[in-house]
Structure formats: C-alpha cells, structure tokens
MIDO-218300 format. One record per residue (C-alpha): residue number from 1; residue in one letter; z, y, x. Coordinates in pm, whole numbers. Each point is the difference from the previous one (the first is absolute). Layout:
N
<node><n>NUM</n><res>A</res><up>Z</up><north>Y</north><east>X</east></node>
...
***
This chain:
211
<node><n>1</n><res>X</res><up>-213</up><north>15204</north><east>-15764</east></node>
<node><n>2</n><res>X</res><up>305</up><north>21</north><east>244</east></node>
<node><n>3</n><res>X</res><up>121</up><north>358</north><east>-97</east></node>
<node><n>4</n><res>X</res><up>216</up><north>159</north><east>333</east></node>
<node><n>5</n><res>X</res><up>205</up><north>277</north><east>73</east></node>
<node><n>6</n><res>X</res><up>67</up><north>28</north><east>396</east></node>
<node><n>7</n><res>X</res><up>321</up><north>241</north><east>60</east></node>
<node><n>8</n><res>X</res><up>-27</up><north>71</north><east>416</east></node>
<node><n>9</n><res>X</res><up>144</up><north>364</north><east>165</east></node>
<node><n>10</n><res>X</res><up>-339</up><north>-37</north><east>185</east></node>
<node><n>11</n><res>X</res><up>-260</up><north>142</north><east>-116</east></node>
<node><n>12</n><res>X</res><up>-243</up><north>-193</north><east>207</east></node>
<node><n>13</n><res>X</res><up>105</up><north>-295</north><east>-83</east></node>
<node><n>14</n><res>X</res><up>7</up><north>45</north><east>-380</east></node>
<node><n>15</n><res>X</res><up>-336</up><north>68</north><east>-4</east></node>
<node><n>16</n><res>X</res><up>-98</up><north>-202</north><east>315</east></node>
<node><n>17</n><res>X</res><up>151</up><north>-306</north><east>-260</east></node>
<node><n>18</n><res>X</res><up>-197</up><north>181</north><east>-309</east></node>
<node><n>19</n><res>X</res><up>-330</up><north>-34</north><east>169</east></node>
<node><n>20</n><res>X</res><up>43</up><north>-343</north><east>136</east></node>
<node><n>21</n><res>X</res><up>145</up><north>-130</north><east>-377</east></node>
<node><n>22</n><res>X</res><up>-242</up><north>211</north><east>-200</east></node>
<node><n>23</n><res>X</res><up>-293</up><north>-185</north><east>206</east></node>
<node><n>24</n><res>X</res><up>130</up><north>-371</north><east>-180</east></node>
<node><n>25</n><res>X</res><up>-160</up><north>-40</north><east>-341</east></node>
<node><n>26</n><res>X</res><up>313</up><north>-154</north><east>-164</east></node>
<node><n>27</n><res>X</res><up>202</up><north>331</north><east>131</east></node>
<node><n>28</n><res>X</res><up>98</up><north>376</north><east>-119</east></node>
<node><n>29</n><res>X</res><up>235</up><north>215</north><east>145</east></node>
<node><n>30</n><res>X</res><up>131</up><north>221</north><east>-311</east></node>
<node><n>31</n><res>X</res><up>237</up><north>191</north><east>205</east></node>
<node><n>32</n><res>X</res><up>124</up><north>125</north><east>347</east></node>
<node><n>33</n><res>X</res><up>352</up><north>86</north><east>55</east></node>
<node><n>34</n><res>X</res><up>128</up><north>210</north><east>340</east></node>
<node><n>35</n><res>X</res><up>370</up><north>-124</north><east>-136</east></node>
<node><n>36</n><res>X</res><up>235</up><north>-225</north><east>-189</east></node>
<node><n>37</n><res>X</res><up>15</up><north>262</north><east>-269</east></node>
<node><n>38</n><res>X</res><up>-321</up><north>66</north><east>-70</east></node>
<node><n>39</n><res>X</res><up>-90</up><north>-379</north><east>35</east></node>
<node><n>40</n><res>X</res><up>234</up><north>-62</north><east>-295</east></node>
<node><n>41</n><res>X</res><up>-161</up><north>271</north><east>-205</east></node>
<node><n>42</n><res>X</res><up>-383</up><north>-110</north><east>79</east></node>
<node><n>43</n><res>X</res><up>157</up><north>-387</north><east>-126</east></node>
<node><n>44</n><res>X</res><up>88</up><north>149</north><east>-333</east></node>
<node><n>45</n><res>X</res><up>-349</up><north>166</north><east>-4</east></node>
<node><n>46</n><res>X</res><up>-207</up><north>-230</north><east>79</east></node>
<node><n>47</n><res>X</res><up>192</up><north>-345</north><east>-42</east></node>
<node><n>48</n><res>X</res><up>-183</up><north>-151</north><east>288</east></node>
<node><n>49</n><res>X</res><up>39</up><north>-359</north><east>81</east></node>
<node><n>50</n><res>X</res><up>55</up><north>40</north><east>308</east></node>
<node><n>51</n><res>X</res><up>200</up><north>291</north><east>217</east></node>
<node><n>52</n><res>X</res><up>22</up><north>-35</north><east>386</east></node>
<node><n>53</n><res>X</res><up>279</up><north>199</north><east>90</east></node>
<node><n>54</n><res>X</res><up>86</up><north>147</north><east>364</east></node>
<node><n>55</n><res>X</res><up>377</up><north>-60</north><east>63</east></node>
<node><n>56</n><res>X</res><up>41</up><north>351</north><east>218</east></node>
<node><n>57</n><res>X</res><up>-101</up><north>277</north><east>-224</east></node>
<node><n>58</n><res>X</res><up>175</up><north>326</north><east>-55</east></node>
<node><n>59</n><res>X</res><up>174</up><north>143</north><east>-348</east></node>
<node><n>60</n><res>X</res><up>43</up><north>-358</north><east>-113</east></node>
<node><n>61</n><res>X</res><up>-52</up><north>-310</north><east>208</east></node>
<node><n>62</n><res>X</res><up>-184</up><north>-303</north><east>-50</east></node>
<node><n>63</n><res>X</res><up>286</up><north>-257</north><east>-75</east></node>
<node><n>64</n><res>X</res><up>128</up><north>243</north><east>-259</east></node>
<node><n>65</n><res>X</res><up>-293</up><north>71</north><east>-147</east></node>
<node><n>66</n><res>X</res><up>-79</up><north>-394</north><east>-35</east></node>
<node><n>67</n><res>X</res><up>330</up><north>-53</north><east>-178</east></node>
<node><n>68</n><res>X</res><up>-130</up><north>295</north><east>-266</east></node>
<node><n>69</n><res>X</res><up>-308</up><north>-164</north><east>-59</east></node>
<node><n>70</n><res>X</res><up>121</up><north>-343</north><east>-69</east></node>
<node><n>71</n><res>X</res><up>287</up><north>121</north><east>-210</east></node>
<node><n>72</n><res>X</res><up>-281</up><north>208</north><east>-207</east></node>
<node><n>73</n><res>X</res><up>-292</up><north>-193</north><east>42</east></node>
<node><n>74</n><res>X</res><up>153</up><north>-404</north><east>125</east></node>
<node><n>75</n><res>X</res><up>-377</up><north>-150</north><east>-51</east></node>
<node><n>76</n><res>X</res><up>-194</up><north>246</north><east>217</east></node>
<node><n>77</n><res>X</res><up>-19</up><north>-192</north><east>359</east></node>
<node><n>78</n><res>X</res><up>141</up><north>202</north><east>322</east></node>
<node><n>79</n><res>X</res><up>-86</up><north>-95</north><east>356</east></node>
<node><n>80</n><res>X</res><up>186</up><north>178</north><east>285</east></node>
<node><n>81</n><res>X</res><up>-210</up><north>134</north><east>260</east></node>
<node><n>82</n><res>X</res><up>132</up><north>93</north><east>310</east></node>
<node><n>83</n><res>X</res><up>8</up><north>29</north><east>349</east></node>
<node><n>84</n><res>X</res><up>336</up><north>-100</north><east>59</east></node>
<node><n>85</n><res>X</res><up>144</up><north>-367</north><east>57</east></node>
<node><n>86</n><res>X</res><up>335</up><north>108</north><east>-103</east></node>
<node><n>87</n><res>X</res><up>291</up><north>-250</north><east>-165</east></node>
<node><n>88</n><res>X</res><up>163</up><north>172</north><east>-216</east></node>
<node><n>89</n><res>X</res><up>-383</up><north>174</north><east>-171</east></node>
<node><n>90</n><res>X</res><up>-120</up><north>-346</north><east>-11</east></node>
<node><n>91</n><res>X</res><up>318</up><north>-120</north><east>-192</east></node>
<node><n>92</n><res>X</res><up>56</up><north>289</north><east>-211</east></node>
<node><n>93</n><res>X</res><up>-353</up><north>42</north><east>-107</east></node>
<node><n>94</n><res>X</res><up>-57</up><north>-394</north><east>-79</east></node>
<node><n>95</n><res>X</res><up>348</up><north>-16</north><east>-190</east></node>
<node><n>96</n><res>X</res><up>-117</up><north>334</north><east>-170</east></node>
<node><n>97</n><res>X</res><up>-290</up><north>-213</north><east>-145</east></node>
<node><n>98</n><res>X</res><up>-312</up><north>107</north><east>210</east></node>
<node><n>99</n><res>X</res><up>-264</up><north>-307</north><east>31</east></node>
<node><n>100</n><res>X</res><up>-18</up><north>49</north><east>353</east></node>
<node><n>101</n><res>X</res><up>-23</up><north>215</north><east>334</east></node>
<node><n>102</n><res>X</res><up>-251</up><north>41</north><east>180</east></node>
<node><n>103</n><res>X</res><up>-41</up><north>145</north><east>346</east></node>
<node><n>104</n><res>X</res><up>-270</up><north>334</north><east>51</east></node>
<node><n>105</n><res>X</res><up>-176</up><north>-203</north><east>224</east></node>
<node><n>106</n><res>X</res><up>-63</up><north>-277</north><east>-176</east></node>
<node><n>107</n><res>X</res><up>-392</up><north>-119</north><east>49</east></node>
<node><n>108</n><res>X</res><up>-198</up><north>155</north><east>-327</east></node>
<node><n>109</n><res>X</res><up>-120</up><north>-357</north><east>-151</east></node>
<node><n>110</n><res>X</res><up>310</up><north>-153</north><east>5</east></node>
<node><n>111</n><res>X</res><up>183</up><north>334</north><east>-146</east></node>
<node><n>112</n><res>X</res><up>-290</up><north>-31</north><east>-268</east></node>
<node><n>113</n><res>X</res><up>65</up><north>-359</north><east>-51</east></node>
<node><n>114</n><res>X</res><up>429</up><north>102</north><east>-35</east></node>
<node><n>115</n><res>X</res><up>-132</up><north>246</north><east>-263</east></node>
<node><n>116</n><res>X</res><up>-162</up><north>-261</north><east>-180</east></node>
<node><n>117</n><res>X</res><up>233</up><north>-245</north><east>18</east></node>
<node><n>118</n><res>X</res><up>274</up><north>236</north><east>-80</east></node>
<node><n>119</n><res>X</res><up>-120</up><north>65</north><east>-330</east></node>
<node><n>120</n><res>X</res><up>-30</up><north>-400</north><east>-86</east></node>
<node><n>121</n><res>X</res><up>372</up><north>12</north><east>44</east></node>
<node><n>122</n><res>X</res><up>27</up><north>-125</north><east>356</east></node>
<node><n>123</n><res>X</res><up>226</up><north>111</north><east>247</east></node>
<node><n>124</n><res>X</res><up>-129</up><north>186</north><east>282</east></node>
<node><n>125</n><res>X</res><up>208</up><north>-49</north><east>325</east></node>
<node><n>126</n><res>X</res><up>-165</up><north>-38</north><east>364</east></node>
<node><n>127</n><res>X</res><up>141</up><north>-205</north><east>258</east></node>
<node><n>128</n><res>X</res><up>165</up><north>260</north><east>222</east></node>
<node><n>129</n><res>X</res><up>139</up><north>136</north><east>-289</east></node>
<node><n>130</n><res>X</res><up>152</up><north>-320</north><east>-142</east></node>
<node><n>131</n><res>X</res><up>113</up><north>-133</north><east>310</east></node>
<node><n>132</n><res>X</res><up>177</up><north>390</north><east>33</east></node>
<node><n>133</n><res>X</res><up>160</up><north>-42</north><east>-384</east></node>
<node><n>134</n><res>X</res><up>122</up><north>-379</north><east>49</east></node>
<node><n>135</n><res>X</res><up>140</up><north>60</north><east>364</east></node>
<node><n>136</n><res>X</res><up>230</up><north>291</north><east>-191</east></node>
<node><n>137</n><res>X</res><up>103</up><north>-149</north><east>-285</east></node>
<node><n>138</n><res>X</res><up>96</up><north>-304</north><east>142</east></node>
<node><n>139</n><res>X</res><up>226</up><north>156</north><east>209</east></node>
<node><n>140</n><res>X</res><up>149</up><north>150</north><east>-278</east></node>
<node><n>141</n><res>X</res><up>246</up><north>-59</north><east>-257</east></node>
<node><n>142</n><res>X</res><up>-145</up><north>36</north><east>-360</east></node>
<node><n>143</n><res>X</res><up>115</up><north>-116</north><east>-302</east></node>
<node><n>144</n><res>X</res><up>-199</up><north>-302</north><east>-166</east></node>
<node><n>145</n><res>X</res><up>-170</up><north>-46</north><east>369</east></node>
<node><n>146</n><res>X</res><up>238</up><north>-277</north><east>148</east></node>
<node><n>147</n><res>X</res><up>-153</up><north>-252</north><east>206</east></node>
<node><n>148</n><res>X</res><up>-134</up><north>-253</north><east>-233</east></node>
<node><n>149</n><res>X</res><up>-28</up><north>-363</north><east>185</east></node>
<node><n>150</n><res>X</res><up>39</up><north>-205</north><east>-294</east></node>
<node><n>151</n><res>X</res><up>-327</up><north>73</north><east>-186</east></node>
<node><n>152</n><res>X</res><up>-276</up><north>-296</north><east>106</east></node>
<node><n>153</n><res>X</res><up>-332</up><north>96</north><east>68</east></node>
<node><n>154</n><res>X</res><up>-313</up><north>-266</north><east>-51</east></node>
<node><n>155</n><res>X</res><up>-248</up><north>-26</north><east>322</east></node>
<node><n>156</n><res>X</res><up>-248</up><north>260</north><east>-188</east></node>
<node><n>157</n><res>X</res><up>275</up><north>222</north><east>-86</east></node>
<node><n>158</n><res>X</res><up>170</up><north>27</north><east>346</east></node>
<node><n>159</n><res>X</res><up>-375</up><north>63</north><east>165</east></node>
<node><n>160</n><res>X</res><up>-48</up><north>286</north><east>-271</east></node>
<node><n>161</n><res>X</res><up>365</up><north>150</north><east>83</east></node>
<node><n>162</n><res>X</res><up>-95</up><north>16</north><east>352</east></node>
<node><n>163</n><res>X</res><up>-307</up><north>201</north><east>-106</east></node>
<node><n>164</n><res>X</res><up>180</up><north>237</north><east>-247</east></node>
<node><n>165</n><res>X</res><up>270</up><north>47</north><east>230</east></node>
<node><n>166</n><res>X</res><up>-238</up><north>79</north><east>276</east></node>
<node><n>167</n><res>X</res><up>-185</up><north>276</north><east>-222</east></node>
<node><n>168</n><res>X</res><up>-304</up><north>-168</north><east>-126</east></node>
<node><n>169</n><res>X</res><up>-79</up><north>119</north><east>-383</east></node>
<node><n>170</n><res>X</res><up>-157</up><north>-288</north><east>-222</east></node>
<node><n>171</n><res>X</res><up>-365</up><north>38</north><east>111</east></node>
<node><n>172</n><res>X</res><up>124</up><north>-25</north><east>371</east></node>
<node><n>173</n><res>X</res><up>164</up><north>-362</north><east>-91</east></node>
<node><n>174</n><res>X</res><up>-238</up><north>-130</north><east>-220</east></node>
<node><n>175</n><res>X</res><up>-285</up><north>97</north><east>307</east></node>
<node><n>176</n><res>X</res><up>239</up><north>-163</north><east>237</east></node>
<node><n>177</n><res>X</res><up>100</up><north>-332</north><east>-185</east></node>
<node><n>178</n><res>X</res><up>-343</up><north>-41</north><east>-148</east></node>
<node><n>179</n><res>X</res><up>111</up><north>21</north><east>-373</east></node>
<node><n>180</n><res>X</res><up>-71</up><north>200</north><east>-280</east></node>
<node><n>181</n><res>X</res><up>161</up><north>343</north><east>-71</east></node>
<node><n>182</n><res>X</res><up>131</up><north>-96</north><east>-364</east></node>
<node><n>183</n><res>X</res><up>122</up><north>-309</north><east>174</east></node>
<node><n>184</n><res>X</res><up>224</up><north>208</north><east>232</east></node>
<node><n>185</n><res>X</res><up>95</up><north>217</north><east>-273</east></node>
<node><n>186</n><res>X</res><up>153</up><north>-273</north><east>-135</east></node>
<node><n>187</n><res>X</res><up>155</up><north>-113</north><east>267</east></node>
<node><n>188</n><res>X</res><up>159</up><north>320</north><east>65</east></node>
<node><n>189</n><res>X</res><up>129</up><north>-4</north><east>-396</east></node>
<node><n>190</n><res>X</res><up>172</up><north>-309</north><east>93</east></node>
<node><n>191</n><res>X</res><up>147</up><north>97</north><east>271</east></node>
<node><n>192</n><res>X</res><up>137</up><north>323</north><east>-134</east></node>
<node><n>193</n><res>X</res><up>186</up><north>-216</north><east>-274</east></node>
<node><n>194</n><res>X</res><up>141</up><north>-195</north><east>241</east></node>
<node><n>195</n><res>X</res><up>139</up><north>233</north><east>251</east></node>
<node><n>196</n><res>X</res><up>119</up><north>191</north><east>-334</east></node>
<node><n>197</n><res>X</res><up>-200</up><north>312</north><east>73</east></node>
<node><n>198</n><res>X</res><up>-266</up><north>252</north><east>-144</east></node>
<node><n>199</n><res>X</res><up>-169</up><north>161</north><east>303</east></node>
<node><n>200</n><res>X</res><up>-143</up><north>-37</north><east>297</east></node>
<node><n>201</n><res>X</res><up>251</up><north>181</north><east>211</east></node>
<node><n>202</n><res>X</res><up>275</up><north>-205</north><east>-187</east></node>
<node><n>203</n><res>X</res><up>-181</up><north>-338</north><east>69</east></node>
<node><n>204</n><res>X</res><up>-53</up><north>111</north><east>399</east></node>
<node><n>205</n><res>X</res><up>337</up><north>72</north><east>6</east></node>
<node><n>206</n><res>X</res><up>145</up><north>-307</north><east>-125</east></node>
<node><n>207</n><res>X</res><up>-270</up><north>-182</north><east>149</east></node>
<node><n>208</n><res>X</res><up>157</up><north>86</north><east>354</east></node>
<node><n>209</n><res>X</res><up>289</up><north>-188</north><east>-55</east></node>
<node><n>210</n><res>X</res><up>-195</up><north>-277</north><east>-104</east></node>
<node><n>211</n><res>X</res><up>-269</up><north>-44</north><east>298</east></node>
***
C-alpha cells in the first residue's frame, strides 16, 4: 500500500487528489496538509511513502518543507506538484532531492502511473518539464556540470540518452525501444557510471553536453 500525504493551500484540490487516490486499491492518503509546516508534521505522523507537496503554500513553503522532510525522513519519496513551469522551483526542488514535479494538470492515469513508479525508485520528470530544467542548466555555470564530450556512448546507449534527456522515465523507453524494463534499468545503471553521476537530473544534465 502506497501511503500519501498531499500538502496543497487548496482545499479543493487536496481532497479533489484524496478522492481520486483513495479510489486506487494500492493507495491511502494518511494526511492532508494546507502548508509546508503542517506537511512536515503529518510526515513525522504518519511516515507516508509518499508526500506530494504544493510549492506555493503559506507559513512555510513547499521547497522548504521538502528539504525538512528529507533531512528527517531521506527514504520517504517527495514529488512536487505544481502549477508553475518555473527554473529556478524545478532546480531547487530536484537538487533538494524530490523524485519529481509534476504539473496540476497532468492527465489522472499517467499521474497514477508517476505515483507508482515513483515509489519503485524512478524518476518522475515530464517532457515540458525536462526540456524547461536542461534548457536552464545548460546555460548555466555549475560546478561538476562541464560539458563532457569525451565520454563514448554505444548505439543503444546514445538512443536511450536521447530518451532520458527528452523526459521519458524507464517504462516510456522500454515501450518505445521494444525492450524490457529491467533491461533499461540496466542500461541506465551503466550509463550513470559512466557519465560519473547518481541521478537523473545529474545524468540529463551531463547528457546535454554529450548529445
């Protein structure tokens, strides 16, 4: 059972996102926060699995209040839920350790399915939202992010860059180059070691100066 706490300053959408959840038979919600604050103190309550956390909220924000939680609680699972395509949220909340962002009006299955797949340990990041984070970063200067054109890439690998890179999670590639989920997964493992990184964002990153 996917335990969830959903922290939104809207109270129809809290429970608009309660009902729909509640309906899925692998789904609870435990807890609904109306800010940061109280999202951190339903977390130590309840120690969901799962917290979906608003980034606008009043008293304490969503950014801050994922940065309490995964200081307190670093295997409980936060996705960002918002309806904002902003830089620096997407940057600061994916460097802050969420396991993805989502956008409010995001089609139910395939917020479902990011739910699900969150809690396997993928990374959840659509397309408009990856294409947002890479165009940003790679026009910035950060440390251990330098252009990296002398790492070599195998046929499969480069296709499978061009996938992550584009926003696809590991379902989406394996459905699009016709091979088996573990098989991606380890694919992806491989290419983390070589690029030298541990995340997704990290890999995406790097990945641009690659592709």
């Amino acid at each position: 059972m996917i335990s969830i706490v959903i922290a939104d300053d809207q109270m129809l959408i809290r429970e608009g996102l309660m009902t729909i959840l509640d309906l899925e038979d692998d789904m609870k919600v435990v807890g609904l926060a109306s800010n940061g604050e109280e999202a951190v103190a339903l977390t130590k309550l309840h120690r969901p699995k799962l917290v979906m956390m608003d980034i606008q909220m009043p008293i304490m924000d969503g950014i801050t209040a994922l940065k309490n939680i995964k200081e307190q609680f670093p295997d409980t699972f936060i996705l960002i839920l918002s309806t904002f395509l902003e830089d620096n949220y997407i940057i600061e909340g994916m460097t802050s350790g969420a396991s993805g962002y989502l956008l409010k009006d995001m089609d139910t299955d395939k917020m479902l399915a990011a739910i699900r797949d969150t809690v396997l340990g993928q990374f959840i990041l659509p397309t408009a939202v990856a294409a947002k984070l890479v165009s940003k970063l790679s026009q910035a200067s950060f440390p251990g992010y330098e252009r990296e054109n002398n790492i070599q890439l195998t046929e499969r690998e480069l296709e499978l860059a061009k996938l992550i890179v584009a926003g696809y999670n590991n379902k989406e590639i394996a459905s699009t180059l016709f091979i088996a989920e573990g098989t991606v997964r380890n694919y992806v493992s491989s290419l983390y070691s070589k690029l030298e990184v541990f995340d997704r964002v990290q890999a995406i990153v790097k990945l641009k100066g690659i592709i």
